[in-house]
Backbone atoms as SQL, in Angstrom:
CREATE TABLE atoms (id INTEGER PRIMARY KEY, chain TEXT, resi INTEGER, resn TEXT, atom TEXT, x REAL, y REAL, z REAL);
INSERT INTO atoms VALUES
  (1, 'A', 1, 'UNK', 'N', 59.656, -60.297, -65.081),
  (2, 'A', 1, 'UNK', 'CA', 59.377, -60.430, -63.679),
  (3, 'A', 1, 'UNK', 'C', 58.329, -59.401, -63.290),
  (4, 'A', 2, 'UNK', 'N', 57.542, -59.967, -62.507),
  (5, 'A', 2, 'UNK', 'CA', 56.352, -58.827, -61.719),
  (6, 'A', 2, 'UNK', 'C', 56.471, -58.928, -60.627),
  (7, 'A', 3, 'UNK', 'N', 56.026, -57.826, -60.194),
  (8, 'A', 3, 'UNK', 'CA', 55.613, -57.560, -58.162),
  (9, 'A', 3, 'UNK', 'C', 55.906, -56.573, -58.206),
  (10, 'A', 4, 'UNK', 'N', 56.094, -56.009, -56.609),
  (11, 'A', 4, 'UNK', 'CA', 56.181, -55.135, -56.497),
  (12, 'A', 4, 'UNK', 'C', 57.704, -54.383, -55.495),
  (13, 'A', 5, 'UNK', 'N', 58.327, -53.165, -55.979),
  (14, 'A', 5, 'UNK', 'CA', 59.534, -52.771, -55.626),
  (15, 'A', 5, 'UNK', 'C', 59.449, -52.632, -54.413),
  (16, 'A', 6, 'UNK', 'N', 60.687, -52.055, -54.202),
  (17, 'A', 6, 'UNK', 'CA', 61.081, -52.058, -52.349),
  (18, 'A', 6, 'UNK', 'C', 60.401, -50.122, -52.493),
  (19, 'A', 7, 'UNK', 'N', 60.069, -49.132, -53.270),
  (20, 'A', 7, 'UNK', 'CA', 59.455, -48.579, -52.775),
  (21, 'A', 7, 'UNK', 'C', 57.839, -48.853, -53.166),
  (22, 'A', 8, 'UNK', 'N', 57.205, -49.622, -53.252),
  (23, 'A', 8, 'UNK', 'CA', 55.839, -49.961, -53.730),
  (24, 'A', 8, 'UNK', 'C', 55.429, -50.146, -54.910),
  (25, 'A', 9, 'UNK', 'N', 56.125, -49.498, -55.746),
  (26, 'A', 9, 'UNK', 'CA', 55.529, -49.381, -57.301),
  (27, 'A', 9, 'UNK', 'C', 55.639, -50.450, -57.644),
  (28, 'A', 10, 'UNK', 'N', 54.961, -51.268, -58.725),
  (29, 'A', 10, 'UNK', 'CA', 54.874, -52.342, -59.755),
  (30, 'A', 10, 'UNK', 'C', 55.507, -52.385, -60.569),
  (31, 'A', 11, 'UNK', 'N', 56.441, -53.565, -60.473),
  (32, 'A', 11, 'UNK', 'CA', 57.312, -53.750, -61.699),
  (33, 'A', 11, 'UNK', 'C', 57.063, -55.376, -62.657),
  (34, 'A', 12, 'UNK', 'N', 57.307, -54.797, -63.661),
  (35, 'A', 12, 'UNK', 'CA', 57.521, -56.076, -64.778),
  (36, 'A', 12, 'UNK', 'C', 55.879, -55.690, -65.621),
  (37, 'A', 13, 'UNK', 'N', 55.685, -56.042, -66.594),
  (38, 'A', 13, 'UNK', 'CA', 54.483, -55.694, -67.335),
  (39, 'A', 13, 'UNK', 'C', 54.193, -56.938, -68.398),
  (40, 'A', 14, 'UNK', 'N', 54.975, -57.943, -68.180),
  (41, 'A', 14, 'UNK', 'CA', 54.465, -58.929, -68.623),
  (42, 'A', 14, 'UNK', 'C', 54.805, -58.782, -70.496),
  (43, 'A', 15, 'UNK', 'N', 55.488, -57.685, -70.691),
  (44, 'A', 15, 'UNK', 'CA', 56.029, -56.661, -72.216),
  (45, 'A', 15, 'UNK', 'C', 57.095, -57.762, -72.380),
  (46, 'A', 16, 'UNK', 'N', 57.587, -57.751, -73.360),
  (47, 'A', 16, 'UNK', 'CA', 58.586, -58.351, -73.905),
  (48, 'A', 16, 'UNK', 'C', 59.664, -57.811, -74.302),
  (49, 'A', 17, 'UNK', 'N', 60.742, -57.964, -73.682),
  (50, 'A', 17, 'UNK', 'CA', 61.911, -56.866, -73.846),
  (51, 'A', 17, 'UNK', 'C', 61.911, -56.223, -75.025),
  (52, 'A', 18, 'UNK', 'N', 62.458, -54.804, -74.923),
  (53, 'A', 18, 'UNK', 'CA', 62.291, -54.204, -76.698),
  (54, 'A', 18, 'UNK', 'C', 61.153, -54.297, -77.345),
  (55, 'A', 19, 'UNK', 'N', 60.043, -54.366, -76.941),
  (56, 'A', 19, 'UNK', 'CA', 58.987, -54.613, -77.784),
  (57, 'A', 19, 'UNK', 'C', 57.797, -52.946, -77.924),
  (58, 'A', 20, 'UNK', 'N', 58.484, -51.937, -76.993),
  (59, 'A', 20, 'UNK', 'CA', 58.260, -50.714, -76.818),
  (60, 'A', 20, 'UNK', 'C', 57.159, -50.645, -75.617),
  (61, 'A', 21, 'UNK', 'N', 57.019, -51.514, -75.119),
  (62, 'A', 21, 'UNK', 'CA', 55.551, -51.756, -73.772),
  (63, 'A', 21, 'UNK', 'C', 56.317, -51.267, -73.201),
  (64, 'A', 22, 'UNK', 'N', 55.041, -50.939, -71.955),
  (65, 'A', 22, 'UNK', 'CA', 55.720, -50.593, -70.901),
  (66, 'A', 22, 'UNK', 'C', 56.396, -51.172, -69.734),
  (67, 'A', 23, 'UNK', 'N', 57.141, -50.481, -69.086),
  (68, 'A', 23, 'UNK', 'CA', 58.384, -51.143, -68.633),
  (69, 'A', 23, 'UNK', 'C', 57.719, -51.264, -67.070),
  (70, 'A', 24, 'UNK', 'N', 58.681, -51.766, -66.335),
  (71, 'A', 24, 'UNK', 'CA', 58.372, -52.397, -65.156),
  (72, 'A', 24, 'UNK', 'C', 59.317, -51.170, -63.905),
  (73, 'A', 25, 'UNK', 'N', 60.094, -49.990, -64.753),
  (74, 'A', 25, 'UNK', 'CA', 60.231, -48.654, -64.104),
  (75, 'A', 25, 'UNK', 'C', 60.214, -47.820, -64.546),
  (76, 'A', 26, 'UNK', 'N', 60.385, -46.514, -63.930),
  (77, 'A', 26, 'UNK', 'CA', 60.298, -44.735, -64.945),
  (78, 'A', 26, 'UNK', 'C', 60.999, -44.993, -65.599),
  (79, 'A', 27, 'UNK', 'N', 61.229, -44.326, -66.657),
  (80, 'A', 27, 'UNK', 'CA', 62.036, -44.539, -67.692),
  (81, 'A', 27, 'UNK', 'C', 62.605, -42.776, -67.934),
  (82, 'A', 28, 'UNK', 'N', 63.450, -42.738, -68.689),
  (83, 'A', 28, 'UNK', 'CA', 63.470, -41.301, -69.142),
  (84, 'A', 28, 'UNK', 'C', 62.886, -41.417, -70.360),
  (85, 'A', 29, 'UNK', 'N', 62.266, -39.671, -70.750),
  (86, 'A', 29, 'UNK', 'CA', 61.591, -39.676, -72.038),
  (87, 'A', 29, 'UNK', 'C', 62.766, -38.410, -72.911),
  (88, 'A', 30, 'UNK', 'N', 61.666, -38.806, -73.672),
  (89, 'A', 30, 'UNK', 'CA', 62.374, -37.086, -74.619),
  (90, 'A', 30, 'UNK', 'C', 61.051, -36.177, -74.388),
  (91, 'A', 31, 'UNK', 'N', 61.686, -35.051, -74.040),
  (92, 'A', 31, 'UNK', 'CA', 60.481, -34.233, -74.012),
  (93, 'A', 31, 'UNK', 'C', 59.846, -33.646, -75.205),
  (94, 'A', 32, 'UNK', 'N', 58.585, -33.346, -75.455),
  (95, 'A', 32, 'UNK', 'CA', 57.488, -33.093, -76.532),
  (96, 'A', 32, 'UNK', 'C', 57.619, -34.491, -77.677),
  (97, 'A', 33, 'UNK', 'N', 58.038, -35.447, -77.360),
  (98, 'A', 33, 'UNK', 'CA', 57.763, -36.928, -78.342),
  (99, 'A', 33, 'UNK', 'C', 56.715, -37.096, -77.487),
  (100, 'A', 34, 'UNK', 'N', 55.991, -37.308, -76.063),
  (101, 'A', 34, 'UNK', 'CA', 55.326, -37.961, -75.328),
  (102, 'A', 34, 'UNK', 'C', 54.168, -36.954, -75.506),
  (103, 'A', 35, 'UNK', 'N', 53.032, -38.064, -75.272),
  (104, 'A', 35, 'UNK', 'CA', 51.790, -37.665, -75.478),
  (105, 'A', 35, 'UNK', 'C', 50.434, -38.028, -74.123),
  (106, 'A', 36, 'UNK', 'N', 50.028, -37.818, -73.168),
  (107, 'A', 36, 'UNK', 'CA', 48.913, -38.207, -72.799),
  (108, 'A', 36, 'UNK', 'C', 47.736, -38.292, -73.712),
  (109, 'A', 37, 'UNK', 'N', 47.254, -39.279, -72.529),
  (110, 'A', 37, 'UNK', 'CA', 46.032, -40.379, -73.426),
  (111, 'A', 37, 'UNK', 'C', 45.298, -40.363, -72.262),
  (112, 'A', 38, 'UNK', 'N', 43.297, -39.761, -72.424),
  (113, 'A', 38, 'UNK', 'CA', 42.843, -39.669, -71.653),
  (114, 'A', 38, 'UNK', 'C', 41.470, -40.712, -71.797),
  (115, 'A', 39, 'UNK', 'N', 40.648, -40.971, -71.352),
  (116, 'A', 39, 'UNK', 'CA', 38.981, -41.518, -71.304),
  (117, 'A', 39, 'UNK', 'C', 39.652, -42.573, -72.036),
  (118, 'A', 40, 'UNK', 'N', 40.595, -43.475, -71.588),
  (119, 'A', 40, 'UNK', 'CA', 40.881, -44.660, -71.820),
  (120, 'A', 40, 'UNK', 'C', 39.363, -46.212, -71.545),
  (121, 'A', 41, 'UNK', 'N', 38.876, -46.864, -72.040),
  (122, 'A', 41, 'UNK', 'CA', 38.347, -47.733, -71.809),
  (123, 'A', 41, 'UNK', 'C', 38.899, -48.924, -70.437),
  (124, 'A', 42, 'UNK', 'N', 38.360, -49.199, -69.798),
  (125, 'A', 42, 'UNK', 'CA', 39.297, -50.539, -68.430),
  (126, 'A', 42, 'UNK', 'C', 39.830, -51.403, -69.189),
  (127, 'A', 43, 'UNK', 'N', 39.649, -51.809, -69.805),
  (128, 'A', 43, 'UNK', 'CA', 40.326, -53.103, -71.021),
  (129, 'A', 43, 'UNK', 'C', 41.200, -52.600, -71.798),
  (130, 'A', 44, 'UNK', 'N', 41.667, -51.726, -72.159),
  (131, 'A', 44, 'UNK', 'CA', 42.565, -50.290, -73.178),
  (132, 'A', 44, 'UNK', 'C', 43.606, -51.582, -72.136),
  (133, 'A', 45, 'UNK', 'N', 44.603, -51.901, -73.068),
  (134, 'A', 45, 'UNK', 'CA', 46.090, -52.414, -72.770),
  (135, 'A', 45, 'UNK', 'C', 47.102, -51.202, -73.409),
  (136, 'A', 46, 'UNK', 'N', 48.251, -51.405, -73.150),
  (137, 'A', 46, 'UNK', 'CA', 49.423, -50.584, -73.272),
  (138, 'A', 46, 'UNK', 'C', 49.292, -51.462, -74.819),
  (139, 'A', 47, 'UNK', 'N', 49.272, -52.338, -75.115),
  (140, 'A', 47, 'UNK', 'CA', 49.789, -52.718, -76.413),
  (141, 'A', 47, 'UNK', 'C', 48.188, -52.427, -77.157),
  (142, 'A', 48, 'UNK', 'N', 47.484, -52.274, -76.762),
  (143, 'A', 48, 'UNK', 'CA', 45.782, -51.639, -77.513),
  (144, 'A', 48, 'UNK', 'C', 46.372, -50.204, -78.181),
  (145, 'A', 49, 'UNK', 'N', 46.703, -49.320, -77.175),
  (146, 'A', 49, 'UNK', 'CA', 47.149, -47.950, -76.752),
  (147, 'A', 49, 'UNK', 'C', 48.296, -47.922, -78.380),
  (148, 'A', 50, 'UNK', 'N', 49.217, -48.886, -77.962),
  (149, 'A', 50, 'UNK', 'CA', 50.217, -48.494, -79.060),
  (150, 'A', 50, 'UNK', 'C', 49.981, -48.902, -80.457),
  (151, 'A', 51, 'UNK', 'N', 49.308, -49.626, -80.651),
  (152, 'A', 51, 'UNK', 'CA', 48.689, -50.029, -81.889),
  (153, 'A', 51, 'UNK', 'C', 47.620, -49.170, -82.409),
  (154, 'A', 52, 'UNK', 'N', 46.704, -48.506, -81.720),
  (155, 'A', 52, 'UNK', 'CA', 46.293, -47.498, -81.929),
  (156, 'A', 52, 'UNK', 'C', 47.041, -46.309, -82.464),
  (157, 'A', 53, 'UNK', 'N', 47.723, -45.993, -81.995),
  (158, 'A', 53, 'UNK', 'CA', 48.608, -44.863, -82.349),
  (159, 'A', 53, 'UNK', 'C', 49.988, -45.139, -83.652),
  (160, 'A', 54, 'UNK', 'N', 49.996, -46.176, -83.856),
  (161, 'A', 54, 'UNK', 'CA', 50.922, -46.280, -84.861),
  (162, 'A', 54, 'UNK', 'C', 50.939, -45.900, -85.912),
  (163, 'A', 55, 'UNK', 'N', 49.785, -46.036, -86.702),
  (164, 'A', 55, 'UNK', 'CA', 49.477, -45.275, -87.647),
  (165, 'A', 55, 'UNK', 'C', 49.817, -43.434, -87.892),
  (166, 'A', 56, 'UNK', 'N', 50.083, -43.221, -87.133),
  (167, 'A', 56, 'UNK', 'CA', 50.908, -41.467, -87.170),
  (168, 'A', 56, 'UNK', 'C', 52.367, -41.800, -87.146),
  (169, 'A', 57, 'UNK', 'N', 52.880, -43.073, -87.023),
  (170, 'A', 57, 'UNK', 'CA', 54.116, -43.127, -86.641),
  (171, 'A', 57, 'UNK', 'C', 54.997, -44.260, -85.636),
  (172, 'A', 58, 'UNK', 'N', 56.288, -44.336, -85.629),
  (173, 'A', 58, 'UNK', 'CA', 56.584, -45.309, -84.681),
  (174, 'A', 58, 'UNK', 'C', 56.358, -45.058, -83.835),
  (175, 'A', 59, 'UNK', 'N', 56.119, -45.945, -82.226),
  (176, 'A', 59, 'UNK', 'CA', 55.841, -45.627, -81.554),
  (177, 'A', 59, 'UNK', 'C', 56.933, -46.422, -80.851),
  (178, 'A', 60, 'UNK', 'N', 57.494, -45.379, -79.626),
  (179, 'A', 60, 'UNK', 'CA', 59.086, -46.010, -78.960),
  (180, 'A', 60, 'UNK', 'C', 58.259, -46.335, -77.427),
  (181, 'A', 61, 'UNK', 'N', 57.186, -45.986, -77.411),
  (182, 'A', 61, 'UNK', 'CA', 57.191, -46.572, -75.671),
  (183, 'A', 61, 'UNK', 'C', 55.385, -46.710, -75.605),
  (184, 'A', 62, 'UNK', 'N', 54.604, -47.253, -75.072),
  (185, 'A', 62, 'UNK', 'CA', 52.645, -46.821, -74.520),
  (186, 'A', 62, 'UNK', 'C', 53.021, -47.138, -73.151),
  (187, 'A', 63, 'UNK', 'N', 51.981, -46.907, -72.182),
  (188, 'A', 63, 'UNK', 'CA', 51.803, -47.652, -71.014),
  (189, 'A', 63, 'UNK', 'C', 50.804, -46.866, -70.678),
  (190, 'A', 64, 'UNK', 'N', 49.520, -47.932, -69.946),
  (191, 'A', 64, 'UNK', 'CA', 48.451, -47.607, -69.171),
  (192, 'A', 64, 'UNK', 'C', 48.532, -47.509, -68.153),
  (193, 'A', 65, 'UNK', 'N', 48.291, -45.839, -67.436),
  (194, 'A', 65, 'UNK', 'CA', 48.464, -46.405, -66.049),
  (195, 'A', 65, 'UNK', 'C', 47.459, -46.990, -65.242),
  (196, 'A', 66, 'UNK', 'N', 47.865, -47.610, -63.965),
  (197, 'A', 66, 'UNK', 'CA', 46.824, -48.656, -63.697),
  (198, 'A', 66, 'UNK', 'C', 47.565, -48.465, -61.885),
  (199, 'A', 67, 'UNK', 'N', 46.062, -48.476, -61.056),
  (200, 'A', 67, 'UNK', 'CA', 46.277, -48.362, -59.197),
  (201, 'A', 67, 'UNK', 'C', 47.245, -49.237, -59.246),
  (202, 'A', 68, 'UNK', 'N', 48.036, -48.664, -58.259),
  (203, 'A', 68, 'UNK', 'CA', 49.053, -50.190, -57.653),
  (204, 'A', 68, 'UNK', 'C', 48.795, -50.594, -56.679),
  (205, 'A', 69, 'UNK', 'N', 47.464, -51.053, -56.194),
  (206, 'A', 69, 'UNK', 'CA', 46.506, -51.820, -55.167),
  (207, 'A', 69, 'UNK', 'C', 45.624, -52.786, -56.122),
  (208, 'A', 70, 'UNK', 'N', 45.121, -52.437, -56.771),
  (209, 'A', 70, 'UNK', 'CA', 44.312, -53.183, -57.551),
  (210, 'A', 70, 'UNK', 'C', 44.831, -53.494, -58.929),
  (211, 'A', 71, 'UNK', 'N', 45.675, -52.955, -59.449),
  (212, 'A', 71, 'UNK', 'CA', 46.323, -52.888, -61.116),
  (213, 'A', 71, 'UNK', 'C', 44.449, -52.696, -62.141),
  (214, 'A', 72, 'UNK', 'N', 43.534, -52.197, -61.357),
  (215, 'A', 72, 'UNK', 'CA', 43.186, -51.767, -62.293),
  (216, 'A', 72, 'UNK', 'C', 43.124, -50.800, -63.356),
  (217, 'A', 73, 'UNK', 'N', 42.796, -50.432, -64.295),
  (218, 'A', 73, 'UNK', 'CA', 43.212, -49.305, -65.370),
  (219, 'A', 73, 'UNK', 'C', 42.805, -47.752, -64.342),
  (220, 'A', 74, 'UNK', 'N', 43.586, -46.790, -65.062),
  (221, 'A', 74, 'UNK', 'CA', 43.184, -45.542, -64.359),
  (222, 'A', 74, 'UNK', 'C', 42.361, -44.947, -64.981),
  (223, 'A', 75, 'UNK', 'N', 42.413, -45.521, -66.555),
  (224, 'A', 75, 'UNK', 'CA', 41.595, -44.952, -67.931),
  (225, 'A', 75, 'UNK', 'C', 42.392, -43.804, -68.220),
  (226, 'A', 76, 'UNK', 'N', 43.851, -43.849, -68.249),
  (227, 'A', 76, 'UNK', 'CA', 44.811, -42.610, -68.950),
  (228, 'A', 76, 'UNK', 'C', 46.000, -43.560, -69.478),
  (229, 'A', 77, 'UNK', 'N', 46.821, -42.409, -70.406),
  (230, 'A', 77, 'UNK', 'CA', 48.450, -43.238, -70.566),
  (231, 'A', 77, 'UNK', 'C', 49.453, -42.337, -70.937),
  (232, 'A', 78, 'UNK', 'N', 50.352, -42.882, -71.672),
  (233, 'A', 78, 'UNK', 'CA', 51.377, -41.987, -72.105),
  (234, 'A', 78, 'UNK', 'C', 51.634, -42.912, -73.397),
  (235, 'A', 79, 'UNK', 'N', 51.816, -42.062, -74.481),
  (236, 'A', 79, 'UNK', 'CA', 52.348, -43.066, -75.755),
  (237, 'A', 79, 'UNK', 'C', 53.920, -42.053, -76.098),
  (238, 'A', 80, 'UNK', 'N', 55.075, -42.580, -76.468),
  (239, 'A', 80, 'UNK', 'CA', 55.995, -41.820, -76.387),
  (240, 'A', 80, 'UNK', 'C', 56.521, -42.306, -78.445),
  (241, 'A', 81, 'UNK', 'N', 56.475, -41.156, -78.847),
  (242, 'A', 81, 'UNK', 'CA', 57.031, -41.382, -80.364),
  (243, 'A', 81, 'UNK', 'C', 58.498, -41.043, -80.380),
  (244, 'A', 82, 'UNK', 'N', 59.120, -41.267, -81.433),
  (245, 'A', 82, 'UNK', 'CA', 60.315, -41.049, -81.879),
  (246, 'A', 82, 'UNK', 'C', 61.067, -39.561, -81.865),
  (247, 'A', 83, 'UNK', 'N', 60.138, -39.089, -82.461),
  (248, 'A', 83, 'UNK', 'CA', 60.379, -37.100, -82.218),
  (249, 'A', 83, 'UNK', 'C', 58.951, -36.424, -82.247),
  (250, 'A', 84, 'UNK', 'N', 59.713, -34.917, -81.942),
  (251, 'A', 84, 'UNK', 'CA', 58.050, -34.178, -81.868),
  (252, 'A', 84, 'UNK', 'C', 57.291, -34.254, -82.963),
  (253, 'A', 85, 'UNK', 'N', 57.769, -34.124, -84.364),
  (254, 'A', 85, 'UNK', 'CA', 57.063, -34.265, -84.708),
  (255, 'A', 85, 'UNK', 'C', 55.822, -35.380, -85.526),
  (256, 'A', 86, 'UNK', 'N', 56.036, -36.434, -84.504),
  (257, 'A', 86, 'UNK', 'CA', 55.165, -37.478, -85.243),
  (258, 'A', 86, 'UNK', 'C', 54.181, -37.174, -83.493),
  (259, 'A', 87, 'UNK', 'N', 54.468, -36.737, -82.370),
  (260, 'A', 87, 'UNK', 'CA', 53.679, -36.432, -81.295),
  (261, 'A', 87, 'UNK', 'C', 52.767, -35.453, -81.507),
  (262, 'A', 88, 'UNK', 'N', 53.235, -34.701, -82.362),
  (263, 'A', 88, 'UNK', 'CA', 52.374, -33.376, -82.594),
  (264, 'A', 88, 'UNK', 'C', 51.630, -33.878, -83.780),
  (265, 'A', 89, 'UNK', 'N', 51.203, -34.702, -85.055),
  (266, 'A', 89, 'UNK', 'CA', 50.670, -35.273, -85.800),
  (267, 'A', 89, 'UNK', 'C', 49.614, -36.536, -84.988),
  (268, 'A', 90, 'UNK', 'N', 50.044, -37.226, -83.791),
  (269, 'A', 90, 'UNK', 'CA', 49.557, -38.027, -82.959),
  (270, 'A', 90, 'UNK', 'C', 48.385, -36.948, -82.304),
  (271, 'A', 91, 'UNK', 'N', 48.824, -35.856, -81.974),
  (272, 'A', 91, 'UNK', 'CA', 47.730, -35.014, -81.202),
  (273, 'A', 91, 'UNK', 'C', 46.341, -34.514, -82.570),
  (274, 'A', 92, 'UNK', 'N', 46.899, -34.423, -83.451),
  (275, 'A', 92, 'UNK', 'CA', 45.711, -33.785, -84.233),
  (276, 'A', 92, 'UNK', 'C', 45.304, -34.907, -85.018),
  (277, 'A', 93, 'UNK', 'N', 45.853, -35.756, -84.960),
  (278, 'A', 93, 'UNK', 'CA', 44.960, -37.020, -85.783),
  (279, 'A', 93, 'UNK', 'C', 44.623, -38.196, -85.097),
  (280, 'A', 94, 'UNK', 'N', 44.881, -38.290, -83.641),
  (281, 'A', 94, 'UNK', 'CA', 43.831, -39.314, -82.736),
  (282, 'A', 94, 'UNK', 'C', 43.202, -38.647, -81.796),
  (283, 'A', 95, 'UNK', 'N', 43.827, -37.027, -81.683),
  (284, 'A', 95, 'UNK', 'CA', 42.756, -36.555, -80.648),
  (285, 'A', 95, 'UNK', 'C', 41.298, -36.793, -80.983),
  (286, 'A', 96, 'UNK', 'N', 40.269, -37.440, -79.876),
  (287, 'A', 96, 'UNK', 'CA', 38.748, -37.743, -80.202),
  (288, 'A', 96, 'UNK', 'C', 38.607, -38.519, -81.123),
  (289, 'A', 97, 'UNK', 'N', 39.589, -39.498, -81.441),
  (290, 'A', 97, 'UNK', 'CA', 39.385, -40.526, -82.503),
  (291, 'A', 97, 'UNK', 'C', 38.440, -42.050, -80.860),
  (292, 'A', 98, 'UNK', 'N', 38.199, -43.060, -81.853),
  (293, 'A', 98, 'UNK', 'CA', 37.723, -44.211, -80.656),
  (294, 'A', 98, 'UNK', 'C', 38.439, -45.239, -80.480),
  (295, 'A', 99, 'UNK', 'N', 38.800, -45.839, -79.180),
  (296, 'A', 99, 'UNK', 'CA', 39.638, -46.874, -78.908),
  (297, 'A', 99, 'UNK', 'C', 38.983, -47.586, -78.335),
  (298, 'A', 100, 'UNK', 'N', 38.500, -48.797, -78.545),
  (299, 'A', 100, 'UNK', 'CA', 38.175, -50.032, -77.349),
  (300, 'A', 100, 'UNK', 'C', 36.469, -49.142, -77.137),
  (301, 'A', 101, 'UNK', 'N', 35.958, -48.503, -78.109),
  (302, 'A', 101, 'UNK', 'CA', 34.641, -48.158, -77.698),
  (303, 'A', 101, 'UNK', 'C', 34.343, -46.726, -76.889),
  (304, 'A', 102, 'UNK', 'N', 35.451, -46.010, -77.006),
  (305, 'A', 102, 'UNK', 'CA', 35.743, -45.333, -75.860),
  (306, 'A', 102, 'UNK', 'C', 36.142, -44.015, -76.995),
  (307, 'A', 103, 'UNK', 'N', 35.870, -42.794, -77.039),
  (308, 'A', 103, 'UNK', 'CA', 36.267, -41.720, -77.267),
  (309, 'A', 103, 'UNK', 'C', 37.656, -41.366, -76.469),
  (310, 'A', 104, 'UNK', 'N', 38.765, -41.001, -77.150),
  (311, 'A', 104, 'UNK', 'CA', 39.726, -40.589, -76.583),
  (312, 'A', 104, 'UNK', 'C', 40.253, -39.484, -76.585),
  (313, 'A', 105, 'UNK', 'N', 40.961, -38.493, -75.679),
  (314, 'A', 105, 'UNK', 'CA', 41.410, -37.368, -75.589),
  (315, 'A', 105, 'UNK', 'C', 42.999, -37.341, -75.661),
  (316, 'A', 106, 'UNK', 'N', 43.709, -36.975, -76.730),
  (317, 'A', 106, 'UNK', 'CA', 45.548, -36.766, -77.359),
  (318, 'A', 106, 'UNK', 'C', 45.903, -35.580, -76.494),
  (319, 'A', 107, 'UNK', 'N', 46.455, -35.025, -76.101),
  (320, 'A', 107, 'UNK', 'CA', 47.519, -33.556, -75.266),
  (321, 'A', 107, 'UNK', 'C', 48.599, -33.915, -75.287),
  (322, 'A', 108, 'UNK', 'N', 49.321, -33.006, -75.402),
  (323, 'A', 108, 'UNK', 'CA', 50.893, -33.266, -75.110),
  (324, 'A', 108, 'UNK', 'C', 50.945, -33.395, -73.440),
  (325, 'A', 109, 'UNK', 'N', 51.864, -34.398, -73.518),
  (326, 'A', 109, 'UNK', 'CA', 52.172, -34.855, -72.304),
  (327, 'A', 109, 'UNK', 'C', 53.197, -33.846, -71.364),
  (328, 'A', 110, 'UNK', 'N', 52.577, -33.144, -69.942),
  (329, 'A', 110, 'UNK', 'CA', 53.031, -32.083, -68.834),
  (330, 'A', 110, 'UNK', 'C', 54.357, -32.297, -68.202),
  (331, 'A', 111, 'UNK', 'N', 54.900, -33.997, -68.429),
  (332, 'A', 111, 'UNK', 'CA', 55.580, -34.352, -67.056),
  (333, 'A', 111, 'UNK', 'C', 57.111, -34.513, -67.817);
């Protein structure tokens, strides 16, 4: 299901249950598995994002964020791994790697 919640945000992502996309609310994370993802390309999908990153490891969650006026891309994300340390292997081996044409920036994720 898509639209939008009774407080504004966008829900449903068009993901397929269990399929690790992103979800249609916050979710809880584990902290230091999650990673920001910066100088995303407009076309960069959550499932671009996680396929990209698999290669360091499973990957338990991506999502692009994207305005919730326009759903266009913000050109950032969050990719969330299994434990820290396949996040901390994600940071030194896709930081400044290219996605979708686009140079990308890995950090551990603040939030």
């Amino acid at each position: 299901m898509e639209g939008t919640g009774a407080d504004g945000e966008m829900v449903g992502s068009g993901a397929p249950p269990g399929d690790g996309g992103a979800p249609g609310r916050r979710r809880e994370h584990n902290p230091g598995c999650r990673v920001y993802v910066s100088n995303l390309a407009w076309r960069t999908t959550w499932k671009g994002l996680k396929d990209h990153m698999r290669s360091v490891g499973e990957v338990a969650y991506a999502d692009v964020f994207r305005d919730r006026e326009t759903q266009r891309s913000r050109g950032c994300g969050v990719v969330e791994f299994l434990d820290e340390e396949t996040a901390k292997r994600a940071i030194a081996e896709k930081n400044e790697t290219e996605l979708d044409g686009r140079q990308i920036f890995v950090r551990e994720d603040r939030h």
